[in-house]
C-alpha positions as CSV (number, residue, x, y, z in Angstrom):
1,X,-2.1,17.0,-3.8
2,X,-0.6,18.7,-7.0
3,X,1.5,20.7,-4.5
4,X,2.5,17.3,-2.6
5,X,3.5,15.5,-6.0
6,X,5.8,18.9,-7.2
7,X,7.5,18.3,-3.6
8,X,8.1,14.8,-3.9
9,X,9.5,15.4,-7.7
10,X,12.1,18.3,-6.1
11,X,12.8,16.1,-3.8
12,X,13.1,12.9,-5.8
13,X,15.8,15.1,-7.7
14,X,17.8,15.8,-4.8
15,X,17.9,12.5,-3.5
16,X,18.9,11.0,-6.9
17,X,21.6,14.4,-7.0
18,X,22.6,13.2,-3.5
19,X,23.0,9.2,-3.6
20,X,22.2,8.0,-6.9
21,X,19.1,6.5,-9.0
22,X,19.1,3.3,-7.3
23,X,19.8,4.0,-3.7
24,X,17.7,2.7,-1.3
25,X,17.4,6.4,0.5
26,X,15.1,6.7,-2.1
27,X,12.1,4.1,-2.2
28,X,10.3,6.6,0.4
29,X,10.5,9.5,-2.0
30,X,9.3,7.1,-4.7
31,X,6.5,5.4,-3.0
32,X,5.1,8.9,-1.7
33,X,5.4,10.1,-4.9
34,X,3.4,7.3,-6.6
35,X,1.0,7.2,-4.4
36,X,0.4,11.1,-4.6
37,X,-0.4,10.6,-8.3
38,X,-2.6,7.7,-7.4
39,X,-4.9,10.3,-5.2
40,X,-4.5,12.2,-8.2
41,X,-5.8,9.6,-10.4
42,X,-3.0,8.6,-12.1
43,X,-2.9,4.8,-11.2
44,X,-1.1,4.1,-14.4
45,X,2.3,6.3,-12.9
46,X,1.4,5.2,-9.5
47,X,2.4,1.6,-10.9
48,X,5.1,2.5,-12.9
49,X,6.7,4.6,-10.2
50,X,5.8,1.8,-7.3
51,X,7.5,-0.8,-9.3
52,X,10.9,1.2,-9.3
53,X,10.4,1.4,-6.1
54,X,9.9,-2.2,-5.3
55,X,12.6,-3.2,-7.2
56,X,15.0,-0.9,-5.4
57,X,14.1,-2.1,-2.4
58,X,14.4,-5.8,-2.8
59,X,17.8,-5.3,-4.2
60,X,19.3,-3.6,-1.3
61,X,16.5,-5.2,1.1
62,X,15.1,-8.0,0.1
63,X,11.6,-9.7,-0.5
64,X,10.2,-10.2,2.7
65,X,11.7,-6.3,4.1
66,X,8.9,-4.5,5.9
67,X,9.3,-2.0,3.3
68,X,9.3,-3.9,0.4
69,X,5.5,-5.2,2.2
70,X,4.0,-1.7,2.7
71,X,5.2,-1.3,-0.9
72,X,3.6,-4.5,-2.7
73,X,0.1,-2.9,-0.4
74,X,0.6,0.3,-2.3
75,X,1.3,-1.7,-5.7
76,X,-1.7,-4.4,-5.0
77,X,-4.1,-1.2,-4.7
78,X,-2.9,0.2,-7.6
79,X,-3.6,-2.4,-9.5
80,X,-7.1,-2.8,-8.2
81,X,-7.3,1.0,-9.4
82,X,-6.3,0.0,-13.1
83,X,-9.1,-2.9,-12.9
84,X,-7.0,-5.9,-12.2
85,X,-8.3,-7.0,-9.1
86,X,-6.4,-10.7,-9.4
87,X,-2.4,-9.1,-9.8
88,X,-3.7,-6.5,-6.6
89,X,-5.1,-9.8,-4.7
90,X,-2.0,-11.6,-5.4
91,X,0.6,-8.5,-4.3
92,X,-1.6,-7.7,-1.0
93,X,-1.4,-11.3,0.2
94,X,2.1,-11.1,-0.6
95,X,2.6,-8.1,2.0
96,X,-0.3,-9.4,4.6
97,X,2.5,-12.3,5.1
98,X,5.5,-10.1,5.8
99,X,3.3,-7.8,7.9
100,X,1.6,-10.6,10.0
101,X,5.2,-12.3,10.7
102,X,6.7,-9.1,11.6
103,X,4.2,-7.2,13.6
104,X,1.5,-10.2,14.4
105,X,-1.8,-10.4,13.1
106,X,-3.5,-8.4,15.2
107,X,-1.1,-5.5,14.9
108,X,-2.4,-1.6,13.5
109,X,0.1,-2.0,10.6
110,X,-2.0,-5.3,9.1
111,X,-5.6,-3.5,9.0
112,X,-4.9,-1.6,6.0
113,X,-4.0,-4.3,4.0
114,X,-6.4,-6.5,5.3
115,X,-9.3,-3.7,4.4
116,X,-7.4,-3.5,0.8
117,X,-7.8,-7.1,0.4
118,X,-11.4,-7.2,0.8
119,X,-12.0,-5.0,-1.4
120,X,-10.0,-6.8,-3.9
121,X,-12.3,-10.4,-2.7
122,X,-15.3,-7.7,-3.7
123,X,-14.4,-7.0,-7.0
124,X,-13.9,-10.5,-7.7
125,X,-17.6,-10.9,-6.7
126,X,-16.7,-13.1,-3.4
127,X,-18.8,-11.0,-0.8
128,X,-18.0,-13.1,1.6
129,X,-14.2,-13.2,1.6
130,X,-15.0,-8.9,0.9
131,X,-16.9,-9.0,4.9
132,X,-14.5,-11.1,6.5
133,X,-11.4,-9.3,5.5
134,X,-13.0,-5.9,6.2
135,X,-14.5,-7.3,9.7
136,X,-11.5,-8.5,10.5
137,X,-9.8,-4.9,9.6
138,X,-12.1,-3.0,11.4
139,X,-12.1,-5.1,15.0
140,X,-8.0,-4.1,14.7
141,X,-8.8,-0.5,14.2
142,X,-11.3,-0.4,16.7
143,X,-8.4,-2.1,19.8
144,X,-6.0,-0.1,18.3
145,X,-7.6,3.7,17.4
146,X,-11.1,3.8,18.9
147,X,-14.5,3.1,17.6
148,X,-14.9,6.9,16.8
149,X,-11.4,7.7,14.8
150,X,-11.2,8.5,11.0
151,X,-9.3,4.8,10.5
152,X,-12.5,3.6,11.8
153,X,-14.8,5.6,9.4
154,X,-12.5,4.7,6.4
155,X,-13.0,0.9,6.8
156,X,-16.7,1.3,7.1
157,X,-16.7,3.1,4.1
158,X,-15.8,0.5,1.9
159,X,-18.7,-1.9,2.9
């Protein structure tokens, strides 16, 4: 992952070389990159470097961009990394309602974020809100990957 994040840093540079420090060419860059330190443990730059990217994108984009969604996911989680579980509950429902009018609520694209958000429910201590999100995530994943892919095991983890 160190290898990943020295990538994304050459090529954040090149990008920013290329089109500029605000273009929207790179939120991709910036989200990748964010989220590489975040599997480093590094939720505190994940944030920082998520929120640049966020705000890029809805200038060019927009709130309600599909981008901007899979963004505010990222964004939500890292926030439920730092301990606030309320700001990541608030940011995922955010980008469930972009993803569920743009791809339906059934679609491969929502599970994620619907497995994210019960996981936010469970830190809050609401266990029940924590199944029913994560059911709900894992009978998508199931019609969509399988019952024996690694999306699958993922979800089931988290119960």
């Amino acid at each position: 992952m160190v290898r990943k994040r020295n990538l994304l840093h050459r090529a954040l540079a090149i990008d920013m070389a290329t089109h500029g420090p605000e273009h929207p060419e790179l939120v991709s860059t910036i989200t990748h990159l964010g989220n590489a330190y975040g599997a480093l443990g590094n939720a505190e730059k994940q944030r920082d470097l998520l929120l640049r990217a966020l705000a890029i994108e809805v200038r060019w984009h927009g709130t309600d961009s599909k981008i901007a969604a899979f963004t505010r996911a990222c964004l939500g989680n890292a926030y439920g990394a730092l301990g606030d579980a309320r700001k990541q509950l608030d940011l995922l429902q955010q980008a469930l309602a972009t993803l569920e009018r743009d791809f339906g609520a059934e679609h491969r694209n929502v599970a994620g974020v619907l497995a994210s958000l019960g996981n936010a429910h469970g830190a809050l201590g609401d266990a029940r809100r924590q199944r029913d999100y994560l059911e709900r995530a894992l009978q998508i994943e199931e019609k969509a990957y399988g019952s024996d892919s690694r999306q699958i095991a993922d979800t089931r983890t988290n119960w």
